[in-house]
C-alpha positions as CSV (number, residue, x, y, z in Angstrom):
1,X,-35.2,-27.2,-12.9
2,X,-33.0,-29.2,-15.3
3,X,-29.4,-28.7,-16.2
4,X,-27.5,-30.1,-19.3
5,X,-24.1,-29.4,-20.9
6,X,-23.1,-29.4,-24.8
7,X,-21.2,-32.9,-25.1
8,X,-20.2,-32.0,-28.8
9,X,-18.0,-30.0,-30.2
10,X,-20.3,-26.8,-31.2
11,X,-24.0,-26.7,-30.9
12,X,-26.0,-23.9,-32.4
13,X,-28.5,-21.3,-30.3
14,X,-31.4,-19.7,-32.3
15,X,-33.5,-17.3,-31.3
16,X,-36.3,-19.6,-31.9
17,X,-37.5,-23.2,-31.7
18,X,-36.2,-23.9,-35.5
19,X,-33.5,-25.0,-37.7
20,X,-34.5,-22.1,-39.4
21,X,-34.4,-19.6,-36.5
22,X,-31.9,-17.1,-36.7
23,X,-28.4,-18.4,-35.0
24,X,-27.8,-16.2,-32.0
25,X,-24.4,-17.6,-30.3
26,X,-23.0,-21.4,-30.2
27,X,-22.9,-23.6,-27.1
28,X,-18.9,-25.1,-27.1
29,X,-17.8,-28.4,-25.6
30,X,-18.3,-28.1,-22.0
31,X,-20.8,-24.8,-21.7
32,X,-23.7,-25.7,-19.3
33,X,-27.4,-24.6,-19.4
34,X,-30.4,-24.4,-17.2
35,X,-33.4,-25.5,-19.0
36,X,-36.5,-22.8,-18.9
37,X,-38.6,-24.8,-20.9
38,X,-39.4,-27.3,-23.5
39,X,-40.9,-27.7,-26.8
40,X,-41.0,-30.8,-28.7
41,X,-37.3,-31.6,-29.4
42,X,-36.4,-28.1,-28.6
43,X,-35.2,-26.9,-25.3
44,X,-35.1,-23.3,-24.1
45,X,-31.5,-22.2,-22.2
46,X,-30.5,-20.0,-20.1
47,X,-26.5,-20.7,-20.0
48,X,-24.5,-20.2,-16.9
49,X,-21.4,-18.4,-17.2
50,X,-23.1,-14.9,-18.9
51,X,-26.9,-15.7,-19.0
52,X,-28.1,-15.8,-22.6
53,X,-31.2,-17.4,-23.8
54,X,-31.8,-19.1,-26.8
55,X,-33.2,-22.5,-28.1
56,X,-31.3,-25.7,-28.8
57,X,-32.0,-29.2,-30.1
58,X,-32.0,-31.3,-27.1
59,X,-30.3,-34.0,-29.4
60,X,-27.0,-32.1,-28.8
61,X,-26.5,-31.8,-25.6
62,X,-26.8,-33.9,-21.9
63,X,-28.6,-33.7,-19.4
64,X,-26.4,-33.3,-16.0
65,X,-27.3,-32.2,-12.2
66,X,-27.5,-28.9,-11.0
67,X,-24.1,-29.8,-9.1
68,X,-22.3,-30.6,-11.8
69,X,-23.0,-28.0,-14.3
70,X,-21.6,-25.6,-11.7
71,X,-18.7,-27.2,-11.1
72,X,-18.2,-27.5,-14.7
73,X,-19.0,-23.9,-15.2
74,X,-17.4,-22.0,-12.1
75,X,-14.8,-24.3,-10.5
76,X,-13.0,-25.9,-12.9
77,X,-12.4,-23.8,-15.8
78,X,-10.0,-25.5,-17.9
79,X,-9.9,-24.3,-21.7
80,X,-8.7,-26.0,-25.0
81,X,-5.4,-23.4,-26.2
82,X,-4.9,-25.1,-29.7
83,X,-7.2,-24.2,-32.9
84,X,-8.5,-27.4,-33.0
85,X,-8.3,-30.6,-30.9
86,X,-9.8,-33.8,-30.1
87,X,-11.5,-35.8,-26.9
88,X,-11.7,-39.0,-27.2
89,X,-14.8,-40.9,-25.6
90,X,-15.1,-44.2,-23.5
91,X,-16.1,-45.9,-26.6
92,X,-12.7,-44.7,-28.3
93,X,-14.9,-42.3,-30.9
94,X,-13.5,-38.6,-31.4
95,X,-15.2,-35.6,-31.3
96,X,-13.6,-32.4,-32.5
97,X,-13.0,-29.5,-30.3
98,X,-12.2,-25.8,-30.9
99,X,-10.3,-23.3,-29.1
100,X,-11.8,-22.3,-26.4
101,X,-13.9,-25.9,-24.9
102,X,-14.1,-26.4,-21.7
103,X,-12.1,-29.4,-21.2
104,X,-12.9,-29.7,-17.7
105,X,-16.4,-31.0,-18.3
106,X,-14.2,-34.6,-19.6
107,X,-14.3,-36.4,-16.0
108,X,-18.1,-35.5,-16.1
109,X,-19.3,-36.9,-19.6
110,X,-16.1,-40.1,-19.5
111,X,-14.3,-38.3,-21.7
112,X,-9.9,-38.1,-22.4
113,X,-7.9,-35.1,-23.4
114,X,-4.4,-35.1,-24.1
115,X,-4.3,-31.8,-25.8
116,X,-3.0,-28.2,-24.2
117,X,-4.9,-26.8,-21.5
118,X,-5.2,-23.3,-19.8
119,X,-6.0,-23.1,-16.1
120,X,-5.3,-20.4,-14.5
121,X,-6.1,-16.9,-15.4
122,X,-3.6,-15.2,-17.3
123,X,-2.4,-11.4,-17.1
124,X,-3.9,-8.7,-19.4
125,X,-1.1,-9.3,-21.8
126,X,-1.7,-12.3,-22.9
127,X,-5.3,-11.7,-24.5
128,X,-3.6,-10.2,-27.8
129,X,-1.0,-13.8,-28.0
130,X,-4.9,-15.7,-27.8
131,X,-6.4,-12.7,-30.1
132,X,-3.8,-13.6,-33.0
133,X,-5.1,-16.9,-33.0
134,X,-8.4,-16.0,-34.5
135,X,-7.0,-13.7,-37.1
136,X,-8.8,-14.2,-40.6
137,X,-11.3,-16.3,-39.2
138,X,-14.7,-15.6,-41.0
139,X,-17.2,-13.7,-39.9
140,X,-20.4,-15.0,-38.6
141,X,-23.7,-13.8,-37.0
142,X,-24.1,-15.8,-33.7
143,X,-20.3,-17.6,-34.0
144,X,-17.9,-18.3,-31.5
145,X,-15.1,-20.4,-33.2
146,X,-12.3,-19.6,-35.5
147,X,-14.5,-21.3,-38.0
148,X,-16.8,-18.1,-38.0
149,X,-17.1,-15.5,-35.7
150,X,-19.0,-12.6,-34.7
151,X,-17.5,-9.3,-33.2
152,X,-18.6,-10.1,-30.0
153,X,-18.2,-13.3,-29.7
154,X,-14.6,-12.9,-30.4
155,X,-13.7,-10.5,-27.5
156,X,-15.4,-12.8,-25.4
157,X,-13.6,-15.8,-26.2
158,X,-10.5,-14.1,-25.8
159,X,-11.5,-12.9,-22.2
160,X,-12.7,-16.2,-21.2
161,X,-9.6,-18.4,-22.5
162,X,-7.3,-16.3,-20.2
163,X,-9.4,-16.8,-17.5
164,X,-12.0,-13.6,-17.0
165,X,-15.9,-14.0,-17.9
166,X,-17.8,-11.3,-19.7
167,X,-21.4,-11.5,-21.3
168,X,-22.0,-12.1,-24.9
169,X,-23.2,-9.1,-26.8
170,X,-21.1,-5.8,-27.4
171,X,-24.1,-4.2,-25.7
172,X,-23.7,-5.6,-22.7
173,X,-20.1,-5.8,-22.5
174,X,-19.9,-2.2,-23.1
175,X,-21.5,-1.8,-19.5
176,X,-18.5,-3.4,-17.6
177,X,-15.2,-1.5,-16.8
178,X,-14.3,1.9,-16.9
179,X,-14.6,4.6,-19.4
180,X,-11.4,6.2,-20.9
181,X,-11.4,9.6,-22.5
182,X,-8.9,8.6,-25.3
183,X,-7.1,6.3,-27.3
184,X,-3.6,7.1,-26.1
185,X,-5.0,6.7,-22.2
186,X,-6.0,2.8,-23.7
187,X,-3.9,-0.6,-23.4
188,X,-3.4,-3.5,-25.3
189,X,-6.6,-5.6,-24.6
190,X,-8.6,-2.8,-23.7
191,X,-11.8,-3.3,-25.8
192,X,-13.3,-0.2,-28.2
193,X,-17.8,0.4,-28.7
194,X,-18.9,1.6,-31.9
195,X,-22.5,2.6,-32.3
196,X,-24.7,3.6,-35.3
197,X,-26.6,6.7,-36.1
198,X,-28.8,6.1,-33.3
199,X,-26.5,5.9,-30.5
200,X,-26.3,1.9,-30.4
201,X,-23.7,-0.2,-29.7
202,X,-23.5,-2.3,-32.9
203,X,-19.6,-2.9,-32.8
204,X,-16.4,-4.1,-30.6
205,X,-12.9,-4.4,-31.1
206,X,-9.4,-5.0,-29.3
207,X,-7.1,-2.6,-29.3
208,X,-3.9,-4.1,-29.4
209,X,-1.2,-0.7,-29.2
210,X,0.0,1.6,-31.6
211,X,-3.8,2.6,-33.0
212,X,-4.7,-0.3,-34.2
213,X,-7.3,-2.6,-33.5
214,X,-8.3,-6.3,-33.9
215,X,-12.2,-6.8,-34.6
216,X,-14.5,-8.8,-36.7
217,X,-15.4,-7.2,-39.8
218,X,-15.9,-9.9,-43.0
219,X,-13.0,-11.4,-41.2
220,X,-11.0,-11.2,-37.8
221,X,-8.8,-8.4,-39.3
222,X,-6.1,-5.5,-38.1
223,X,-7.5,-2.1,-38.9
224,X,-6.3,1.6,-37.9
225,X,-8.4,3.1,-34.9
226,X,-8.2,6.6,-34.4
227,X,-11.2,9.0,-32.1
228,X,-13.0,8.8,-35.0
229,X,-13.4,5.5,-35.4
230,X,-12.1,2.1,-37.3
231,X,-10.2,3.3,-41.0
232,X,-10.0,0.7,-43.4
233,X,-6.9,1.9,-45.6
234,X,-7.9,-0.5,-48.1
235,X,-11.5,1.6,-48.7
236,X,-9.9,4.7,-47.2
237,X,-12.7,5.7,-45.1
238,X,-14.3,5.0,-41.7
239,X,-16.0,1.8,-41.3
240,X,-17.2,2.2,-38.0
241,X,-17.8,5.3,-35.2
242,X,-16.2,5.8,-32.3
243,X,-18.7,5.6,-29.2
244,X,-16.0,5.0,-26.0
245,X,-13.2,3.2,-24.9
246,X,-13.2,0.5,-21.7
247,X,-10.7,-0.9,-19.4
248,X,-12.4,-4.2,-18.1
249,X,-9.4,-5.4,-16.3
């Protein structure tokens, strides 16, 4: 089996082997895949720190050993901290990074980095100081930057830049952790479900204290959170149901 790694600074995943395809999640600088099969210039991924699938243009990324890509992905987990960055390559060209890379891939593909790095894993209250960074950053379907960003995405990113790995989608995050009865039983970083009118999970959030929560909706935004659900006081109405609460860590 073969095993490659993103050497740009975002590369898309769609949910089929087209431009067209519907944009699922985005590889960052640094995330490594396991290729499950090929298709013209399209390869099929399985990445390897939460296991989604999706298809990529093999023009974006490199291919690497097995080895390597687990280093990379479970050994040395160093993360960009600013908004945006640079590396710089051996040919002294810059590529662009966003918060959240995995800089320690840069010994790997020849790469420098001068820029602020986080190491170590970081106590629960830090993921709100790392959650304001993405506040008013757009939303968008399948995105993991502060250039657009989808619900999901977002909590993730917080949880992986201080150091703890979930999966991707709200309906499988929702599975980790345990289950609080109530809003006033929750802390700041635990994360809130919201499901539709069939009992999914469609929807997650951050609480961040004091009833309010931080979640992707048109924007990254503040709202009110109540056991009701998300209010938007600019509508003055619910925008979102209540499902449960979760402490992951």
């Amino acid at each position: 089996m073969e095993y490659g790694i993103c050497n740009l600074s975002i590369a898309p995943m769609r949910n089929e082997n087209s431009h067209k395809s519907e944009l699922i999640s985005q590889l960052l600088y640094g995330d490594c895949f396991k290729v499950i099969s090929k298709k013209n210039e399209w390869l099929q991924i399985t990445t390897l720190t939460d296991e989604y699938s999706g298809w990529i243009d093999n023009k974006q990324t490199k291919l690497i050993t097995k080895s390597e890509a687990e280093d990379i992905s479970f050994t040395i987990n160093s993360y960009s901290s600013s908004l945006v960055d640079y590396i710089e390559t051996s040919e002294n060209k810059l590529i662009s990074l966003v918060l959240g890379s995995n800089v320690g891939a840069i010994k790997f593909l020849g790469h420098r980095f001068k820029g602020s790095i986080i190491k170590e894993k970081k106590p629960k209250s830090n993921l709100l100081k790392t959650a304001s960074l993405y506040l008013h950053s757009p939303y968008l379907w399948g995105g993991k930057t502060p250039m657009g960003i989808d619900c999901s995405g977002l909590t993730q990113m917080i949880y992986r830049i201080n150091g703890y790995s979930i999966p991707r989608d709200a309906a499988q995050q929702v599975k980790l952790g345990e289950t609080l009865s109530f809003i006033d039983e929750s802390e700041v970083g635990d994360l809130a479900f919201f499901d539709d009118e069939n009992g999914n999970i469609i929807h997650v959030g951050l609480l961040i204290g004091n009833n309010y929560i931080l979640h992707a909706h048109g924007e990254v935004r503040i709202d009110r959170v109540d056991q009701t659900g998300i209010y938007n006081v600019e509508t003055k109405r619910h925008s979102h149901n209540l499902r449960l609460i979760k402490k992951l860590i």
